[in-house]
DRENDREN-319347 format. One record per residue (C-alpha): residue number from 1; residue in three letters; x, y, z. Coordinates in steps of 0.001 Angstrom, whole numbers, plus 500000, padded with zeros to 6 digits. Example, Ala and Ser with C-alpha at 12.3 -4.5 7.8 and 13.67 -1.06 7.14 Angstrom:
# residues 2
1|Ala|512300|495500|507800 $
2|Ser|513670|498940|507140 $
END
This chain:
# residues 170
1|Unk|283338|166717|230046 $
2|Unk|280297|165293|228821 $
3|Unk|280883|161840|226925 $
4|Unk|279063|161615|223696 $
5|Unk|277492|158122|222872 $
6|Unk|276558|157053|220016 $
7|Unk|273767|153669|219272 $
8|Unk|272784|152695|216410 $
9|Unk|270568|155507|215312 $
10|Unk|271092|158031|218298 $
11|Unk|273703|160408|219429 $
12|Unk|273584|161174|222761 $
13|Unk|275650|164122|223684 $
14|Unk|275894|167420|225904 $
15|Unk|273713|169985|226098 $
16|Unk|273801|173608|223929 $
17|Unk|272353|176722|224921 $
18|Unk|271192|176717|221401 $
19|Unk|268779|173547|221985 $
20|Unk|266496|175767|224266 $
21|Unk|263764|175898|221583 $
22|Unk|263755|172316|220896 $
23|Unk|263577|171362|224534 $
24|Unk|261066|173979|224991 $
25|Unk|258747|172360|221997 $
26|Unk|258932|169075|224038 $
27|Unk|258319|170315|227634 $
28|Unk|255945|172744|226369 $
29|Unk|253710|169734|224790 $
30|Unk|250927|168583|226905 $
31|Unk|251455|165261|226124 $
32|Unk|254713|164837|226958 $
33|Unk|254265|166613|230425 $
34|Unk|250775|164855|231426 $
35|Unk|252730|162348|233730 $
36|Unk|255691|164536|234133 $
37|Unk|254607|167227|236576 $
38|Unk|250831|167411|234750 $
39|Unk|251383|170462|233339 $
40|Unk|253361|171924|230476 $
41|Unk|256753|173806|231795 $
42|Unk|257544|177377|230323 $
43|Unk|260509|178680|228425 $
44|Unk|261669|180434|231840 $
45|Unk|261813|176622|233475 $
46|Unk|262929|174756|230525 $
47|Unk|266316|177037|230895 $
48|Unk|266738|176335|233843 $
49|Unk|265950|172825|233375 $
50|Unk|269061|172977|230627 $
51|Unk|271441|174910|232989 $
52|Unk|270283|172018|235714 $
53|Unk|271418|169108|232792 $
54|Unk|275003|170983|232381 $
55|Unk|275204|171516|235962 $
56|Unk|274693|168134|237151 $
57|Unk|278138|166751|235067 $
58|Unk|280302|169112|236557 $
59|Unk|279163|168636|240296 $
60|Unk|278703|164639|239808 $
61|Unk|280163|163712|236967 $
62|Unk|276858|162289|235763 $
63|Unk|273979|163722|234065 $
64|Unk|271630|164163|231318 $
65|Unk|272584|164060|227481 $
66|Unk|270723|165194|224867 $
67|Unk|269048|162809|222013 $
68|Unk|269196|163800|218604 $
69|Unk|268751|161583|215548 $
70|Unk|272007|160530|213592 $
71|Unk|270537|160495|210036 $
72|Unk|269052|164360|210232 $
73|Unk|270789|165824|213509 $
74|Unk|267323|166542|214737 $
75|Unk|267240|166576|219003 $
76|Unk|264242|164330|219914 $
77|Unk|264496|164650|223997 $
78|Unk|266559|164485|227226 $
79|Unk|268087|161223|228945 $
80|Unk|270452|160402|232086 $
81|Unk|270898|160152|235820 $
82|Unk|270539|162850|238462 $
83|Unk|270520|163367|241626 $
84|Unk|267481|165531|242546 $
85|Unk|267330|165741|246844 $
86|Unk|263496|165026|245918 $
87|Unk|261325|164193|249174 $
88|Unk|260138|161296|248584 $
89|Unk|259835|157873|250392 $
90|Unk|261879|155778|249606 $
91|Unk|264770|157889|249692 $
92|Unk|266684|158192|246633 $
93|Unk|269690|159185|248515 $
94|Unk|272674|157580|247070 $
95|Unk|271007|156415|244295 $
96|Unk|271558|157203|240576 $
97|Unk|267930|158521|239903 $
98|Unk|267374|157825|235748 $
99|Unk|265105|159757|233742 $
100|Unk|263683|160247|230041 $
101|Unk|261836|162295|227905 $
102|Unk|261243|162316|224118 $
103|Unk|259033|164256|221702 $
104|Unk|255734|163310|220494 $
105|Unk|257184|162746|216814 $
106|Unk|259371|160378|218567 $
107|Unk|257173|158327|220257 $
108|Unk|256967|154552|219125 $
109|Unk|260026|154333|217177 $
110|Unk|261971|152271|219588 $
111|Unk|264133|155321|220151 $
112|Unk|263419|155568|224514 $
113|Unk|264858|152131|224492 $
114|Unk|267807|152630|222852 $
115|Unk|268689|155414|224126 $
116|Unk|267899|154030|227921 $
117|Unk|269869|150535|227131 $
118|Unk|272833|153295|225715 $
119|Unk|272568|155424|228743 $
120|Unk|272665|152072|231328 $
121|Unk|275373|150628|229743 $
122|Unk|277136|154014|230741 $
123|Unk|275688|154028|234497 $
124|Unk|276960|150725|234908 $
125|Unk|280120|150706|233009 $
126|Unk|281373|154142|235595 $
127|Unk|278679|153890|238436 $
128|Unk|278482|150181|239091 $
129|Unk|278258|150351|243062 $
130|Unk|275631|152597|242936 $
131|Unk|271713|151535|242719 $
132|Unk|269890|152606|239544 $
133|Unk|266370|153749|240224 $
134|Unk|263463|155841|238219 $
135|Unk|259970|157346|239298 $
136|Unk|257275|156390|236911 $
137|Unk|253503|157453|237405 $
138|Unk|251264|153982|237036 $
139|Unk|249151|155426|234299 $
140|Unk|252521|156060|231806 $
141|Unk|252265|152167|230118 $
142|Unk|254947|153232|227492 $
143|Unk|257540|154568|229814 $
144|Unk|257139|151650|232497 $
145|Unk|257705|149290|228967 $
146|Unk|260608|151219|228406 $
147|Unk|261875|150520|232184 $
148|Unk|261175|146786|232122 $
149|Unk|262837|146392|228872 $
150|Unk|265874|147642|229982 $
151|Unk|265955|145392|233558 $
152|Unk|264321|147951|235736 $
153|Unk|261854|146088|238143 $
154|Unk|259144|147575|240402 $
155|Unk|260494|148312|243835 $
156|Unk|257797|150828|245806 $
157|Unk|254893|152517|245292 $
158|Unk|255027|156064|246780 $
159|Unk|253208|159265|246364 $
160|Unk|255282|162277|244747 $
161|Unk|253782|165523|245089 $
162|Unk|250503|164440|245824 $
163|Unk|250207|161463|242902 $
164|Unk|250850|158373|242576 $
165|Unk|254309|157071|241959 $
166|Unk|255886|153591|241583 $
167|Unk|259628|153756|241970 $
168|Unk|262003|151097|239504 $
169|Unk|265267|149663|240661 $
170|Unk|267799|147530|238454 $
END
């Protein structure tokens, strides 16, 4: 059910109960989590977090894949569209909301914009009529890059949970 893509140096395909510990190592780390909910996320919440990714494709036929390297097989971090009800203004309602994450190791490789220019070609080529969005906090530089390289422009400032938030639209 869940398409596998494939770019140049990335596979992007469903999720496995067996990637818990990788996707722990990465939600666990600090640095990956200091502008994603500030704090790092336990191996209780990154299961659910995987059961959320599986469940999202089979209740709206989108979702998140996960990113492994070609060349060693290696998963390097989460990527796709959701739909998360979140309370926030704007409303995201009816919007594909687009997300990423990638480990540490990863970083700086060129790998997050790959893998988002893989994953948008996807949105667009089955969800053309609906508005791609992201939430970004203004102090992650590398992921807002990441959004502008791949046509996302700056749409709203908000406040999610208490920080600020600047909300992306392509």
């Amino acid at each position: 059910m869940v398409p596998v893509i494939e770019t140049a140096r990335l596979r992007l395909r469903a999720h496995r109960a067996d990637d818990h510990a990788e996707c722990l190592a990465i939600w666990s780390d600090p640095e990956v989590t200091r502008y994603i909910g500030g704090r790092p996320f336990t191996s209780e919440e990154v299961w659910k977090r995987l059961l959320q990714y599986i469940g999202l494709w089979s209740l709206l036929g989108y979702g998140y894949w996960a990113v492994e390297e070609k060349s060693t097989g290696r998963y390097i971090g989460d990527i796709g569209f959701a739909d998360f009800k979140r309370e926030l203004e704007p409303s995201l309602h009816g919007m594909l909301e687009f997300g990423w994450v990638l480990a540490p190791h990863a970083h700086g490789q060129g790998y997050a914009s790959e893998a988002v220019a893989a994953a948008v070609a996807w949105g667009e080529q089955h969800f053309s009529t609906l508005r791609a969005v992201c939430i970004i906090s203004p102090e992650n530089a590398p992921s807002i890059r990441v959004a502008e390289k791949a046509g996302f422009q700056r749409w709203q400032d908000t406040t999610y949970h208490g920080s600020p938030t600047i909300v992306f639209s392509r």
